[in-house]
Every structure is written in C-alpha cells, then in structure tokens.
C-alpha positions as CSV (number, residue, x, y, z in Angstrom):
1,X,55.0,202.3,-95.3
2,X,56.9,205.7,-95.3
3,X,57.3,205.6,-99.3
4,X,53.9,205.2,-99.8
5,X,53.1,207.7,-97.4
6,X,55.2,209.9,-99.5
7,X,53.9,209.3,-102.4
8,X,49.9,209.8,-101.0
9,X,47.6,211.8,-102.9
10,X,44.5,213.6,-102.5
11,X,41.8,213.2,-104.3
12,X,37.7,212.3,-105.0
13,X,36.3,209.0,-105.3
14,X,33.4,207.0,-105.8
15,X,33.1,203.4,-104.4
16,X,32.3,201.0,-107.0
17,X,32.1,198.0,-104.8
18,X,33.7,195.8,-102.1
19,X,37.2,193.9,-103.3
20,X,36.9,189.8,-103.4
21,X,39.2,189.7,-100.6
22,X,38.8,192.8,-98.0
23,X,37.8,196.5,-98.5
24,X,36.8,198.6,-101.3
25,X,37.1,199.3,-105.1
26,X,37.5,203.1,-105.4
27,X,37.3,205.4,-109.1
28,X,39.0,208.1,-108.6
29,X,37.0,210.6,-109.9
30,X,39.4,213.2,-110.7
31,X,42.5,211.9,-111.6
32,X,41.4,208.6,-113.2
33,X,42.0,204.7,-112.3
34,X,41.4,202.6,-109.6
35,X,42.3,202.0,-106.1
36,X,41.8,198.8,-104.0
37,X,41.6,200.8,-100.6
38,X,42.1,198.6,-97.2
39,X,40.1,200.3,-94.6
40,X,37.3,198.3,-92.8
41,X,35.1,201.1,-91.1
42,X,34.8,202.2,-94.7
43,X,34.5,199.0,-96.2
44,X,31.5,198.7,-93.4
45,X,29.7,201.8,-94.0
46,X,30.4,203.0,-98.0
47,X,27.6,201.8,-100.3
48,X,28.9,201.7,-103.9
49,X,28.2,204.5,-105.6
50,X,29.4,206.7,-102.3
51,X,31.4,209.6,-103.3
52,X,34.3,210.5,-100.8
53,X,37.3,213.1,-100.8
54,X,40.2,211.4,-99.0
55,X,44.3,211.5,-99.1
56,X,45.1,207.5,-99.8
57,X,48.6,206.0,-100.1
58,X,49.5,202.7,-101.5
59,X,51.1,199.8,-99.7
60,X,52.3,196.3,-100.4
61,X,49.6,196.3,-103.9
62,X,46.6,198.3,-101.8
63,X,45.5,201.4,-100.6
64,X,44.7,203.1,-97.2
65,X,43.2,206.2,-96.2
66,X,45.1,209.0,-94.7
67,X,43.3,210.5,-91.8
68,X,40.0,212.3,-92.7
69,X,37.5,211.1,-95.5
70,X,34.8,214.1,-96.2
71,X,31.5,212.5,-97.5
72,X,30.4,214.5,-100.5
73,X,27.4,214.2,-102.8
74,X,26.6,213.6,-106.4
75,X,26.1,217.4,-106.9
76,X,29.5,218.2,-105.6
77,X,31.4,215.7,-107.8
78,X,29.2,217.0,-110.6
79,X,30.7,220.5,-110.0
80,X,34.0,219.4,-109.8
81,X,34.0,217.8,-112.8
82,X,32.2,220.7,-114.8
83,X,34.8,222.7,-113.3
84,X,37.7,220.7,-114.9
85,X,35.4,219.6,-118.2
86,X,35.5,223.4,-119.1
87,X,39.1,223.9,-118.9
88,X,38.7,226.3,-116.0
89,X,41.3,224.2,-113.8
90,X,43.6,220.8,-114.5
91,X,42.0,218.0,-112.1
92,X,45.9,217.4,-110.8
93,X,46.0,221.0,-110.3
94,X,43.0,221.0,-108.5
95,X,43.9,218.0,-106.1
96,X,46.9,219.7,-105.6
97,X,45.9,222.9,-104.1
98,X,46.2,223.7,-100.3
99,X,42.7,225.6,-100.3
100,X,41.4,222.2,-102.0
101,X,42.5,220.2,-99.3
102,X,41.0,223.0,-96.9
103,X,37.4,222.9,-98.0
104,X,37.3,219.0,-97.9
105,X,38.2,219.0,-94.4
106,X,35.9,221.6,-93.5
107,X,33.4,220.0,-95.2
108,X,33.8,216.9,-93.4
109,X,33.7,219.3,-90.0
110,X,30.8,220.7,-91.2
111,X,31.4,223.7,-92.1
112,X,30.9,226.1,-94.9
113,X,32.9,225.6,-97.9
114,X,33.3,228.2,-100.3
C-alpha cells in the first residue's frame, strides 16, 4: 500500500464505464492510458463519460482515489487539453504543478479557480 502511495499521481479523467468485476474504467485524460479505479461511492454515482480531477495510486493490479475527486466539465477538460495541444505547457508538467493541484481542490470546494 505505501509503494503505491508513493508512486500516486494526479491527474484528469473521464469514466468510460464500470469494470466486469467492481468499480470503474478511468482514461486519463492528460497523461494517457487507463486505470481500473476501486472506489464504490464513485463507482455508484460516475456516469461514463464523467470527467473528474483526482490523485489515484495503484495497488495489487487496481487503482484507488486519494482523498478529494473535483468534478469538472467537458468545457474544462476541453481547456486543458487546448492548453497542452498548443505547446503552451507539457500535460506531465501540468499535473505536476502545486498551483494545479490547488485549483482542483478549490474547485471541488467551490471556489473560484483562476
């Protein structure tokens, strides 16, 4: 558990759908690939096509979240990947920065990110 705590990563993701055997099938929308994530509030509440910014660390062949999950909209992930499309920041770069993190989990508060 503590490895793949150490090795979590922040990100944003779109559900594609539930897994065969428990949870959810998450893109990441950023970075690239897939994620089998373990988590069953989400599992009970994320329609497919949900797009989500969330730290997530892998154990045992999963997935699981990593305290908060900030809902976000098709718009937002839109921006965020013009933003990286043009070459104005790297998508790891991106997911990596502290003020990233920041406006995800004040966006999830509800406040204003900007």
């Amino acid at each position: 558990m503590l490895n793949g705590l150490s090795r979590s990563w922040l990100s944003v993701f779109q559900v594609l759908g539930p897994h065969p055997e428990a949870g959810l099938i998450l893109e990441d929308a950023m970075l690239g690939g897939e994620a089998w994530v373990v988590d069953e509030l989400l599992a009970e509440q994320a329609e497919p096509g949900t797009v989500l910014a969330t730290r997530l660390a892998r154990v045992s062949g999963f997935a699981i979240t990593c305290g908060v999950v900030s809902l976000l909209d098709e718009a937002m992930l839109a921006r965020l990947r013009q933003v990286v499309a043009a070459g104005e920041v790297d998508a790891q770069e991106l997911v990596e920065a502290p003020r990233f993190a920041q406006n995800m989990w004040l966006h999830a508060l509800g406040s204003r990110v900007g």
